[in-house]
TORNUDO-500082 format. One line per 3 residues: number of its first residue (from 1); their letters; for each residue x negated, y, z negated of C-alpha. Coordinates in steps of 0.02 Angstrom, whole numbers, always signed. Example, Ala and Ser with C-alpha at 12.3 -4.5 7.8 and 13.67 -1.06 7.14 Angstrom:
# residues 2
1	AS	-615,-225,-390 | -684,-53,-357
This chain:
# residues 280
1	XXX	-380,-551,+1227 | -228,-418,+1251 | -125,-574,+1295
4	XXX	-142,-652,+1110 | -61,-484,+1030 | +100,-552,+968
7	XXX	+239,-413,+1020 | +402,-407,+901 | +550,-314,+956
10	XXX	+588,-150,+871 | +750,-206,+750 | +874,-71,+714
13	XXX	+903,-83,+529 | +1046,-39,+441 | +976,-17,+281
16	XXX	+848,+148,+347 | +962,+261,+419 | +1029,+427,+402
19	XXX	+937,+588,+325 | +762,+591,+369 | +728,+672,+185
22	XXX	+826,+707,+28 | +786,+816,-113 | +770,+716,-289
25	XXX	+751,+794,-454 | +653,+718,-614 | +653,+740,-774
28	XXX	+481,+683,-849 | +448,+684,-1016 | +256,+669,-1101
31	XXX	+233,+651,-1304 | +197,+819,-1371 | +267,+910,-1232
34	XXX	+442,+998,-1175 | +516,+880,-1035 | +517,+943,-860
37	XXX	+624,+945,-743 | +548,+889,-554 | +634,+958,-373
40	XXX	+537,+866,-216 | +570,+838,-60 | +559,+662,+7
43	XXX	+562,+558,+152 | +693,+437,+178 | +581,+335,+294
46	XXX	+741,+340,+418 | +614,+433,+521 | +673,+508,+705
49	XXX	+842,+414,+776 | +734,+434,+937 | +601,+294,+844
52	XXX	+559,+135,+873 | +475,+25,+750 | +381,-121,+838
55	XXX	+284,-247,+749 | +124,-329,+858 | +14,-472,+773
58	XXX	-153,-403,+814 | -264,-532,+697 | -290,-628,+855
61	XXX	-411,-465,+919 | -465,-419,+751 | -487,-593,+664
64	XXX	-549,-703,+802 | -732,-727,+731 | -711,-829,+575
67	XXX	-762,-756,+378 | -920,-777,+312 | -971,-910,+229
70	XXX	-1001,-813,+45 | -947,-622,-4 | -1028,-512,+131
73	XXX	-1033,-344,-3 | -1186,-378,-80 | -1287,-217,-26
76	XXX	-1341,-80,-173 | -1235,+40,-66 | -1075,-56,-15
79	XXX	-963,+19,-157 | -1062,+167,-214 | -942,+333,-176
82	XXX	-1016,+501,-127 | -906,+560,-269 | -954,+424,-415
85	XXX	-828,+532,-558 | -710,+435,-632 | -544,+442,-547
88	XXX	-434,+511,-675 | -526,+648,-652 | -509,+676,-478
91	XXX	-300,+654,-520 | -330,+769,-669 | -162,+850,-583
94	XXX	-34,+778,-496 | -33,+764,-321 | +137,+786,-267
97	XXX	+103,+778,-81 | +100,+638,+81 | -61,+543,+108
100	XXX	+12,+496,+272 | +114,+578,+403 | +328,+547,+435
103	XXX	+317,+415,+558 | +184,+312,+473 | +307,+340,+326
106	XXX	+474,+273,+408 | +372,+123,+484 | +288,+73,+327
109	XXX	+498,+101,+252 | +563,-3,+398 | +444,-139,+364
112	XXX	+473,-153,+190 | +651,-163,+237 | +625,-326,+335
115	XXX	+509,-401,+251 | +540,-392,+59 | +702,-524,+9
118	XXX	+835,-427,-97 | +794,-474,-287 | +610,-468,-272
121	XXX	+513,-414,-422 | +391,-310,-348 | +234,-227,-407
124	XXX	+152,-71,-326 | -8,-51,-375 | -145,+107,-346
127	XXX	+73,+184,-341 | +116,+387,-342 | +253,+494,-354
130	XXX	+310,+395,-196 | +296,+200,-153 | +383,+205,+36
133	XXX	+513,+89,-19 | +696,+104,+54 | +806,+226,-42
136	XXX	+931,+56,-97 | +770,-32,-149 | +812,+8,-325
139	XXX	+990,-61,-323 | +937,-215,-212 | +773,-269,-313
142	XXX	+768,-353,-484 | +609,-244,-520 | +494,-118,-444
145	XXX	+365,-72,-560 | +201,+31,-525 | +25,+50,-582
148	XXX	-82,+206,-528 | -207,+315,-589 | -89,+481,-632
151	XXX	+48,+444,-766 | +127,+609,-713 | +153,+572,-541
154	XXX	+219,+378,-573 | +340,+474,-681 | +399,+584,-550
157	XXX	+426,+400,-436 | +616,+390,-450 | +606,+209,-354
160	XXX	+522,+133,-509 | +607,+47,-638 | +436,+34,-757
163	XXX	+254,+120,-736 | +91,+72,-825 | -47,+188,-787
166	XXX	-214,+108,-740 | -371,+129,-687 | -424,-1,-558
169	XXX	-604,+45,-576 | -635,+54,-733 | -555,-107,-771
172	XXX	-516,-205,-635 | -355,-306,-718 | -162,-297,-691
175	XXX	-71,-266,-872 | +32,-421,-843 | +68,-584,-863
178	XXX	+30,-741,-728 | +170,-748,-588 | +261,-610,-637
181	XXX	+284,-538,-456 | +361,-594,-295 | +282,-450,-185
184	XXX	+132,-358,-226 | +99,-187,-122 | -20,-70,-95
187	XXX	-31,+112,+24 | -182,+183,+95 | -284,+144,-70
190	XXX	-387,-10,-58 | -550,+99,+9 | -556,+184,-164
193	XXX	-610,+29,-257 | -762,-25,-322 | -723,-201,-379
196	XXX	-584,-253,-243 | -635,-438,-257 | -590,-432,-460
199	XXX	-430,-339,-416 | -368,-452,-253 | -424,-596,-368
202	XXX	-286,-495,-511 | -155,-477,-369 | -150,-660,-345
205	XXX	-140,-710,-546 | +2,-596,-554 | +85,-660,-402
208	XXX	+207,-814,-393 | +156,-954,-290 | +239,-914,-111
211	XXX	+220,-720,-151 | +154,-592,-42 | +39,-463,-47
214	XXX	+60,-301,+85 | -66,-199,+90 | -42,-47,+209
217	XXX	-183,+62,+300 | -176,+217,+401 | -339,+326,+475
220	XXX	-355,+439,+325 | -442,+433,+176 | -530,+532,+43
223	XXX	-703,+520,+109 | -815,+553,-40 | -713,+442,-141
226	XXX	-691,+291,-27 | -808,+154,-32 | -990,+128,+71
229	XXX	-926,-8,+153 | -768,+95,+201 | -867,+242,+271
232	XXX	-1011,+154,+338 | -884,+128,+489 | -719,+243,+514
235	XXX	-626,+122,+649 | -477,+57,+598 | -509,-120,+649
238	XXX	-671,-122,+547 | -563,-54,+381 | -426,-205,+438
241	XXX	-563,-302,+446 | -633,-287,+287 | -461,-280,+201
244	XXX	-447,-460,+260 | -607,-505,+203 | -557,-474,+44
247	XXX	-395,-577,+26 | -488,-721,+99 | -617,-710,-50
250	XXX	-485,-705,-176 | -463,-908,-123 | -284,-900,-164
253	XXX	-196,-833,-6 | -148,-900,+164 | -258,-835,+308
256	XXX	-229,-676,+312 | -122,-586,+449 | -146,-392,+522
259	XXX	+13,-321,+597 | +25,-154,+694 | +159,-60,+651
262	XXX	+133,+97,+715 | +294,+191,+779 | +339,+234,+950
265	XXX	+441,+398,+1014 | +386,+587,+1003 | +274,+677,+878
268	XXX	+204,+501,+807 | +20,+546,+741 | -60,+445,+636
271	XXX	-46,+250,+671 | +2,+102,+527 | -54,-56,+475
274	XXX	-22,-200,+373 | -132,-337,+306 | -50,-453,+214
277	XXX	-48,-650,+153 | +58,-768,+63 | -8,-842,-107
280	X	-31,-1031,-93
């Protein structure tokens, strides 16, 4: 099986180089309220210059056996949370802080780099106060709008050029208009919902035909807030597995792919992958 892994060089990129983090300040401003003024540190993505950033094809190992014939989720438990509170409650406050570690960061940066074309629209949904995107994203993009659950923290998201703030699970629907997006992403956030098959089936409406959607995974996760299907098994290839499950019931993608991308070189902890597909 090892021999079917598809290896890609690592690719020095021009585009992620230089400081591994930069300190940004914000000014957000809420109705009613005295604008504030924001100071965070951020990662570049640039990562360690001692950092590689391979890409291996591992949807031969993980994908082999083909989908089911109908939706698989049908048990009473398979998107029931240990925590069942509506999410904007859980973001009540901004969380200002990493969901996943430097190097999963920089690859996640690199591959964005290489794989989004210059002009894109793109759209990140479940977004934050960070999307991972390269620093010139913003001059090199036509658009890079966000949905997420916290308006605060997609304020403080200086790569954004819009933000509507949206609860995927309470309504399941993107606030915009058929094929309005070339690239659709999503980080370490597709676990959380309760009604993925209504939202994948959203990413695709939204998409143009020949678009992409990206979503990437790491090994962390809220536990009481993701999904029963999610926790009902913590490997990663059963959470890539299910991810593609669900872009192949949206009925609108190409077969789905599941990319490695996990960094190589000292200090690299947590690993980083992609699952993505290209709207028919």
């Amino acid at each position: 099986m090892l021999a079917a892994v598809v290896a890609v060089p690592a690719v020095a990129n021009a585009e992620v180089t230089g400081e591994r983090e930069v300190v940004t300040e914000v000014t957000v401003a809420k109705k009613g309220f005295k604008p504030v003024v924001v100071s965070r540190r951020r990662f570049t993505g640039a990562g360690d210059p001692e950092w590689t950033y391979p890409q291996r094809d591992i949807s031969p190992l993980l994908l082999s056996d083909p989908f089911p014939t109908s939706w698989p989720y049908t048990g009473p438990d398979d998107f029931t949370r240990i925590d069942g509170a509506v999410d904007t409650d859980f973001y009540k406050f901004p969380k200002l802080v990493y969901h996943i570690d430097e190097g999963a960061v920089a690859a996640l940066t690199h591959y964005y780099d290489r794989m989004i074309p210059d002009g894109s629209d793109v759209l990140d949904i479940c977004s934050s106060w960070v999307s991972h995107y390269p620093r010139s994203f913003p001059a090199r993009m036509n658009s890079l709008v966000g949905t997420g659950i916290n308006e605060l923290e997609l304020a403080c998201n200086d790569q954004l050029s819009s933000f509507v703030q949206a609860d995927l699970n309470v309504k399941p629907a993107l606030p915009f208009k058929d094929k309005s997006f070339d690239v659709i992403t999503c980080v370490v956030s597709f676990d959380y919902l309760v009604q993925p098959l209504q939202v994948i089936r959203e990413v695709a409406r939204v998409l143009r035909p020949g678009g992409k959607v990206i979503l990437s995974q790491s090994n962390r996760c809220f536990y009481t807030k993701a999904v029963g299907i999610w926790t009902r098994n913590m490997s990663d290839a059963a959470h890539l597995r299910v991810l593609a499950t669900y872009i192949h019931f949206a009925d609108s993608f190409d077969t789905p792919k599941v990319i490695d991308i996990t960094p190589k070189g000292p200090g690299i902890n947590d690993p980083m992958y992609i699952v993505q597909a290209q709207k028919a």
